[in-house]
N, C-alpha and C positions, 0 to 999 in steps of 0.2 A: 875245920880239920884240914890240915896241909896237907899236898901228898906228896908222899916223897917214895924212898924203897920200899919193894915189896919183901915178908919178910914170911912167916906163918901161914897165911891164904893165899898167896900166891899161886893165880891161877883159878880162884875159886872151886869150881867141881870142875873145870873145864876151863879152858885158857876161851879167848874170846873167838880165837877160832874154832874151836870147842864147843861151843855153848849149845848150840842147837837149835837155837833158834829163827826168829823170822827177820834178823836181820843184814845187812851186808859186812864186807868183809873189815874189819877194821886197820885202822893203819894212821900215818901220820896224816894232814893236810898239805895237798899238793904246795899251794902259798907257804909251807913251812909252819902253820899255825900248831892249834892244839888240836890233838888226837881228833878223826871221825868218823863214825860207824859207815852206818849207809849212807849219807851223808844227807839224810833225813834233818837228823836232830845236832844240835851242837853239844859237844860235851863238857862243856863247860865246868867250873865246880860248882853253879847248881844243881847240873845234873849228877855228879857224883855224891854230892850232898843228900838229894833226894833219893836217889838210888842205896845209900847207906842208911837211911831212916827208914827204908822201909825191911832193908834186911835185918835189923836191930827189933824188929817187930815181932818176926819168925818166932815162936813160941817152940821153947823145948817139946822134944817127941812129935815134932811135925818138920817140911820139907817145903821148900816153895822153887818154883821154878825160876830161871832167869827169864823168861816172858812172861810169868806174872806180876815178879818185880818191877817189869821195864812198866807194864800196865799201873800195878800200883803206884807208881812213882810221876805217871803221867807222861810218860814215853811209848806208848801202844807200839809193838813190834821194834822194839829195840834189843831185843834177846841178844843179841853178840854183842852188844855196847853196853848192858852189864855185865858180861862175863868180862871186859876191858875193865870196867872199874873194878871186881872182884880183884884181878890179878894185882892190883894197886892198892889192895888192904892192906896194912901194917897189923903187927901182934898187938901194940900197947894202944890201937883203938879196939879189941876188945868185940870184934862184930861174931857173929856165929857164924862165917863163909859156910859151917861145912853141912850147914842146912838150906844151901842153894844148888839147888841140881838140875840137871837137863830134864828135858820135860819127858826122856824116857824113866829114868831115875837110874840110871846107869852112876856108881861111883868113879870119883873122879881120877884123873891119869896118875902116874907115878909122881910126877915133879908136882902134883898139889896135895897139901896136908902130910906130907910124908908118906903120901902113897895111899892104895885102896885102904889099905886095912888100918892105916891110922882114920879116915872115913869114916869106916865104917864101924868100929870103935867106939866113935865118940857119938853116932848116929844110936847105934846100940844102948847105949849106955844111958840115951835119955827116952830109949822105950819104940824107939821108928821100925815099923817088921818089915821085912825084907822076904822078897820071892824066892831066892837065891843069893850065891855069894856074892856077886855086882848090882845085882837092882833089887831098888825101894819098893815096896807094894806104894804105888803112889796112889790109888785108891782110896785107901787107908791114912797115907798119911801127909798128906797134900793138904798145903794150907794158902791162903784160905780153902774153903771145899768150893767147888766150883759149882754153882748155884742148880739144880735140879727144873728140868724143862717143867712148864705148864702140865697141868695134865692133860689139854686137848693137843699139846705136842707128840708126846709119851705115844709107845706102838704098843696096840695090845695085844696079846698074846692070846690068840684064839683056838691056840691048841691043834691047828691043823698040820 
C-alpha cells in the first residue's frame, strides 16, 4: 500500500500530536529522512504496513487504542507514531480509522472523520456505548480486552 494524501481519516481520532500516548513528538528527520516518532523506532513502510494490519483487525462494535496498536504491531510505546500513520490513511484503503482512539476514549477533533459527531455516528452505529457525548465506555468496548490480573494479584475486598 503507497502512501500518499490523506483523505477520510485523516488525523485518525487524533492527529499524532494528539494521540495520547506513550510516545514522543513526531516530526520530519533532522537528516531530511522519513518521518520519526520518538526517535525510538523507524517508520518506515513496515511499519505503517504493520500498524494498518493490525487496525484492519479492529472488530465492528469495539475500540482499540493507538498504544495498543503500536504494541500489537510490535512497536511497544509508539502511541504518537500511529496516530502519524493514522493521519496518512486514504478512503479507497478502506481501514476503520474511526475505531482508533485515545486510550481516554475521548472522540476525535473536528478536522478528523468530519468532526465528533461524524465519530461517533459511525461508532454508534456498529453498537460501541459511550459515557457521554465525547467518550467511549472503554471498559466496555476496548479491544482486545486487556487481560484480567492473576488472582493472587487482585485486592480483596474485605469489606472494612
Amino acid at each position: 500500500m503507497a502512501l500518499g494524501s490523506k483523505e477520510e481519516c485523516g488525523g485518525g481520532s487524533g492527529s499524532a500530536a494528539g494521540a495520547g500516548g506513550d510516545g514522543g513528538a513526531a516530526g520530519a528527520d533532522a537528516r531530511g529522512g522519513a518521518p520519526q516518532g520518538s526517535g525510538l523506532i523507524e517508520m518506515d513502510e513496515t511499519f505503517y504496513e504493520r500498524v494498518y494490519v493490525q487496525v484492519r483487525k479492529v472488530p465492528a462494535g469495539s475500540v482499540c487504542t493507538y498504544g495498543d496498536i503500536a504494541a500489537l504491531a510490535g512497536y511497544p510505546g509508539a502511541a504518537r507514531e500511529v496516530g502519524l500513520a493514522m493521519s496518512r490513511v486514504q478512503r479507497a484503503w478502506n481501514l476503520p480509522c474511526h475505531r482508533i482512539v485515545n486510550a481516554k476514549g475521548t472522540l476525535a477533533p473536528s478536522y478528523a472523520f468530519g468532526g465528533k459527531d461524524r465519530q461517533r455516528a459511525l461508532l454508534e452505529a456498529e453498537g460501541v456505548p459511550f459515557l457521554d457525548s465525547d467518550t467511549i465506555d472503554m471498559p466496555r468496548a476496548r479491544w482486545p480486552r486487556p487481560e484480567s490480573p492473576e488472582p493472587s494479584q487482585q485486592q480483596l475486598d474485605l469489606g472494612i
